[in-house]
C-alpha positions as CSV (number, residue, x, y, z in Angstrom):
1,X,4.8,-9.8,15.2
2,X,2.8,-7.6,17.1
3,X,-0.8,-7.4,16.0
4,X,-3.9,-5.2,16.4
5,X,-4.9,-6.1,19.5
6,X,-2.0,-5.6,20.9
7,X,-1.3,-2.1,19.9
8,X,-4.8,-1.5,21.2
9,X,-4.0,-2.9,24.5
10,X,-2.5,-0.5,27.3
11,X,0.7,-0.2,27.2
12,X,1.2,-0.3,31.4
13,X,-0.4,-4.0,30.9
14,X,1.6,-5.2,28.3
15,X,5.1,-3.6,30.3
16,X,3.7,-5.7,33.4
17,X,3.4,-8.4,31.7
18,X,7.0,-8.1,30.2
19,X,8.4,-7.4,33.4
20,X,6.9,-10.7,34.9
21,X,8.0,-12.8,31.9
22,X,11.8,-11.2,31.9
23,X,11.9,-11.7,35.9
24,X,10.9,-15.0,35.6
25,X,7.6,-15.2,36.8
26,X,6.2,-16.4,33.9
27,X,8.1,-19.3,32.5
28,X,6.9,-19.6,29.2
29,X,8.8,-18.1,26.2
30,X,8.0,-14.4,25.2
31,X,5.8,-15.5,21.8
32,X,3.5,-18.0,24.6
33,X,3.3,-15.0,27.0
34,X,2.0,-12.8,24.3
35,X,4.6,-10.3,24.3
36,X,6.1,-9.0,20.9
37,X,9.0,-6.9,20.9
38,X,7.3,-4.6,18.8
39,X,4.8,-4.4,21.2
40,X,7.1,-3.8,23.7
41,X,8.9,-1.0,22.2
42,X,6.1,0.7,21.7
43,X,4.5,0.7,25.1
44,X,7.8,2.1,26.3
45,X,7.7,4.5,23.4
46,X,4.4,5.5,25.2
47,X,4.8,5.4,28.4
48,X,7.7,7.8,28.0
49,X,6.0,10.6,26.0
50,X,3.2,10.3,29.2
51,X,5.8,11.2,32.0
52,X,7.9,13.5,29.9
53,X,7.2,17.3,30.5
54,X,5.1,18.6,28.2
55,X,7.7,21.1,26.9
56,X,10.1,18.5,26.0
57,X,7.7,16.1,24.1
58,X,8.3,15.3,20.9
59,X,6.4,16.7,18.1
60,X,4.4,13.1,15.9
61,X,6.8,14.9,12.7
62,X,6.6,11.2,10.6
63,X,3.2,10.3,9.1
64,X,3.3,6.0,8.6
65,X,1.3,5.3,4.9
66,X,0.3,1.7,4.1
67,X,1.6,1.9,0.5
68,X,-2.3,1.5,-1.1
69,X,-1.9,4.4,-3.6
70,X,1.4,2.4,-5.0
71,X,-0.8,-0.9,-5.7
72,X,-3.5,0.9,-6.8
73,X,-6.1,0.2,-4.3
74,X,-7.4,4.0,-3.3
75,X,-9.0,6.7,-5.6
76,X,-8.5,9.4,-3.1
77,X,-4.7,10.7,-1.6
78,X,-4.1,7.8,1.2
79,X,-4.7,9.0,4.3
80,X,-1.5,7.9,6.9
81,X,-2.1,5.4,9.5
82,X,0.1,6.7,12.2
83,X,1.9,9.5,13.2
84,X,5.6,8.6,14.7
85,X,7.8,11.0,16.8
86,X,10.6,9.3,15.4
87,X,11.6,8.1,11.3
88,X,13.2,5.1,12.3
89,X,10.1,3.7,14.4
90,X,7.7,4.7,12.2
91,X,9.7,2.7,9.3
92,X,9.9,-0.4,11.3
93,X,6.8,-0.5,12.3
94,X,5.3,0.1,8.7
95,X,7.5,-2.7,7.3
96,X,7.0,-5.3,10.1
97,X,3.1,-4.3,9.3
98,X,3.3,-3.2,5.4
99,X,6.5,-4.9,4.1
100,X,8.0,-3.2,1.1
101,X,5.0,-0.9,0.7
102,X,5.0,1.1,3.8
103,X,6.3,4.9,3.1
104,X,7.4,7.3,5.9
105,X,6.6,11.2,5.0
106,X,6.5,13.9,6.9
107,X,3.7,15.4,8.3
108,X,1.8,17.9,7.1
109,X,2.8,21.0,8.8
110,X,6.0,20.0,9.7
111,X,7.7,20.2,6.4
């Protein structure tokens, strides 16, 4: 699973270091090269949005919440943790990070 660290990291390093593991330059299995395929996704997910024109970049429309407000654990309106161009990404992400808590919603602004 992909962690913090690694969504923090740039994601031009963590393709290069996918490319040299899928090549075979790097022997060891994807988990010991420190690639997720999370991680992955999303540093293509990025790198895209960066070389697509401006005019034809998505819009972030799907806000990614933890799921705090349905445990109880916030006194204030939960504030989202992402913002996701796409549903289905911003889902899977929340639930590989969140599990059965994580809620997609759209954006304010974009309903």
């Amino acid at each position: 699973m992909a962690d913090l660290e690694q969504m923090r990291e740039d994601p031009v390093a963590i393709l290069r270091r996918y490319q040299a593991w899928r090549r075979g330059d790097d022997p060891r299995s994807m988990r010991e090269a420190g690639l997720d395929a999370i991680a992955v996704g999303v540093a293509i997910d990025q790198v895209l949005a960066a070389l697509a024109p401006s005019g034809s970049r998505p819009g972030y429309r799907f806000a990614l919440y933890a799921g705090s407000e349905k445990l109880g654990l916030c006194n204030e309106p939960e504030q989202p943790v992402a913002l996701f161009a796409d549903e289905a990404m911003a889902l899977a992400h929340g639930r590989r990070l969140y599990g059965q808590f994580a809620e997609v919603r759209m954006a304010i602004g974009n309903e």
